[in-house]
Each structure stands twice: as C-alpha cells, then as structure tokens.
C-alpha positions as CSV (number, residue, x, y, z in Angstrom):
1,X,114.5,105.6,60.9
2,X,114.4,105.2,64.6
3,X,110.7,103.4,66.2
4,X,109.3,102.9,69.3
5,X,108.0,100.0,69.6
6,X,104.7,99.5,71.8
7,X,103.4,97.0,74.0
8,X,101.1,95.7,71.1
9,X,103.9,95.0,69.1
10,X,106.8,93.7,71.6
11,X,103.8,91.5,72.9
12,X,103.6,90.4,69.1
13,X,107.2,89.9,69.1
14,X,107.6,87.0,72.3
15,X,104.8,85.4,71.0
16,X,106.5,85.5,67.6
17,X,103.7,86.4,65.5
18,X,104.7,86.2,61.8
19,X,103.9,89.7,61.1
20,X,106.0,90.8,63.9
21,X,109.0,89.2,63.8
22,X,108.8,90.2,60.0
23,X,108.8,93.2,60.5
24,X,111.7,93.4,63.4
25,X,114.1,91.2,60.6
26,X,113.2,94.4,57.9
27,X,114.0,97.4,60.4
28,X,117.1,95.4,61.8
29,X,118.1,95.0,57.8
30,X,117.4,98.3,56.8
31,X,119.7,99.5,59.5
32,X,117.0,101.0,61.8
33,X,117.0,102.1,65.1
34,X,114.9,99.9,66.9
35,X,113.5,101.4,70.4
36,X,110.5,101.1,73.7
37,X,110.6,102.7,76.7
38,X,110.7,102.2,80.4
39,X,106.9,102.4,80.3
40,X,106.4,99.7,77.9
41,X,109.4,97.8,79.6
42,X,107.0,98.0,82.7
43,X,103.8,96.5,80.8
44,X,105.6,94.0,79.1
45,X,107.2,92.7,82.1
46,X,104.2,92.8,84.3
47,X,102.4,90.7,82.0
48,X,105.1,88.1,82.0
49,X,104.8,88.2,85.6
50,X,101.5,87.9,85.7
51,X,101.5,84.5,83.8
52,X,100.7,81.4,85.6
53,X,102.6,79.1,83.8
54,X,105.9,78.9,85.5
55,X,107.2,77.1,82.5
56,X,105.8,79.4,80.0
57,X,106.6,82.7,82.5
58,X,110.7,81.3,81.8
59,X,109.8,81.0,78.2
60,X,108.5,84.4,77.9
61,X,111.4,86.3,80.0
62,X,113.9,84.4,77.7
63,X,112.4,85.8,74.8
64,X,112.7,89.2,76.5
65,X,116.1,89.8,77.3
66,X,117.3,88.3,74.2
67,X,114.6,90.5,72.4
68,X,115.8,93.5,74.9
69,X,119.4,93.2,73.6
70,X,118.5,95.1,69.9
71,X,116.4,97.2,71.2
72,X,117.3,100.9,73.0
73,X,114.9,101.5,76.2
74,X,114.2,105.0,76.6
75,X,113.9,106.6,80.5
76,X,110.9,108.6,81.3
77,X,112.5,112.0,81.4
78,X,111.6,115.0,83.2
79,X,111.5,116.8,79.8
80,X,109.1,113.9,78.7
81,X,107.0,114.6,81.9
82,X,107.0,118.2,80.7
83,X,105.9,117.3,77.0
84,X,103.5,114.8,78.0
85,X,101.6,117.3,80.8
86,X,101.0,120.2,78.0
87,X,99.8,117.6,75.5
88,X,97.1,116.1,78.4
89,X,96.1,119.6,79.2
90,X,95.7,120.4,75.1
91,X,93.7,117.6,75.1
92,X,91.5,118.0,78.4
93,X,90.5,121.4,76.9
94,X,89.3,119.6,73.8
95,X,88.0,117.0,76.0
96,X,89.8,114.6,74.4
97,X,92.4,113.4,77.3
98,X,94.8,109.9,76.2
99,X,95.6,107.0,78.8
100,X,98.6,107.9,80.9
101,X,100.8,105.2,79.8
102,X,100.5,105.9,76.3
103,X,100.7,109.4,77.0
104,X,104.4,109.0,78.9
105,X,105.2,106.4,76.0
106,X,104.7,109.0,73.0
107,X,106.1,111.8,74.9
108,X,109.3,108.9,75.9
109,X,109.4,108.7,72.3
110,X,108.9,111.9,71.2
111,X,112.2,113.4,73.5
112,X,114.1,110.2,72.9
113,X,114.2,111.0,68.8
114,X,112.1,108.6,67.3
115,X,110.2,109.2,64.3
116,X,106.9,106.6,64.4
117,X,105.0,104.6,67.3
118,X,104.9,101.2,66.1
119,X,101.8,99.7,67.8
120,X,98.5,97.4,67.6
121,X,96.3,100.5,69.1
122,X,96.6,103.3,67.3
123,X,93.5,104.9,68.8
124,X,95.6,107.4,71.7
125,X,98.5,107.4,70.0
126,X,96.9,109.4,67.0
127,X,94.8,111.4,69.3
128,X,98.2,112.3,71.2
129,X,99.8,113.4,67.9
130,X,103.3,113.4,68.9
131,X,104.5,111.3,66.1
132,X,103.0,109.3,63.2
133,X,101.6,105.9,64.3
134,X,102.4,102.8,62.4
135,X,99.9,100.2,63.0
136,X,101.0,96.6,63.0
C-alpha cells in the first residue's frame, strides 16, 4: 500500500511520538510505500524554521532528512492543479470549499498513486474525498 503522509503525522514522527514511529516501523515492515508531498515538505520545514531554539531547530532538521530518506516526496503537478481546481469548485457549489494546502496535498496524492492520507486532521481530507483518510 502506498500513504501519504501529512503534516500531522510527519510532525508526530520528529517528535517521535510512540504512536507514530509505530506505525512508520509497520508500513516500512510490511513493505509499504511510504510518501508526502512538496506541500507538506513546505509545512514541515517552515515550522522547523520557525523554531527558536537554535539547538532544537538542528535537532529537528536532523530528524528530517534522515526521516526524508524513506520517504518519496511528491511534486505538485499540473495534473494535481487540474484535479485539485474541479474538486474546490465541486465543493464551492455545495458550499463546502477545503483549505488550499490540504487541497494540493490530496490531489499531490491522489495523481502520485497513493491509496490513504495518513493524518491527525481528517476533517478536509474527508470532505475532499479523494482518497480514504487514516487518522493517526
């Protein structure tokens, strides 16, 4: 099985959260594709910039490139674009519309063949319904 995981989770995963890191040692035993994209690359990295700590800022973007190295990062596409505009419009007319990011994150997903969102918000994501959510 191939996930995408969110920023909920990777931000789970540097702090090394039981639960997360758990999880991570399963998928990578069970031989499945583990994945984020440039979006979530984007709000992971901005909040490890954003920390004051310049000690625990090093700490934080050690954990991520050696988490980074398992994990595939998918590009923002212009068939993603295209996928994620028709599903904001669907759900403007049901007045409805999802957050941009996770918007561009399912649709990421979605083109890059993955088959769940793993994430700690599952509110847009099931709203989006471009894949099944997995809540962690």
């Amino acid at each position: 099985m191939k996930r995408c995981l969110d920023t909920t989770f990777l931000s789970r995963a540097l702090r090394s959260e039981s639960m997360a890191v758990a999880a991570l040692r399963a998928w990578t035993g069970d031989q499945d594709t583990i994945a984020t994209t440039e979006v979530n690359y984007f709000e992971v990295a901005l909040g490890i910039e954003r920390t004051d700590s310049k000690r625990k800022r090093d700490r934080l973007s050690s954990a991520w490139a050696e988490l980074l190295t398992n994990i595939e990062v998918l590009p923002l596409t212009r068939r993603a674009t295209l996928l994620a505009v028709r599903r904001q419009a669907a759900l403007y007319r049901a007045g409805k519309p999802a957050a941009l990011a996770d918007l561009l994150i399912a649709a990421s997903a979605a083109v890059g063949g993955c088959e769940a969102i793993v994430t700690g918000d599952d509110g847009d994501f099931e709203r989006i319904d471009l894949l099944p959510v997995e809540k962690y």
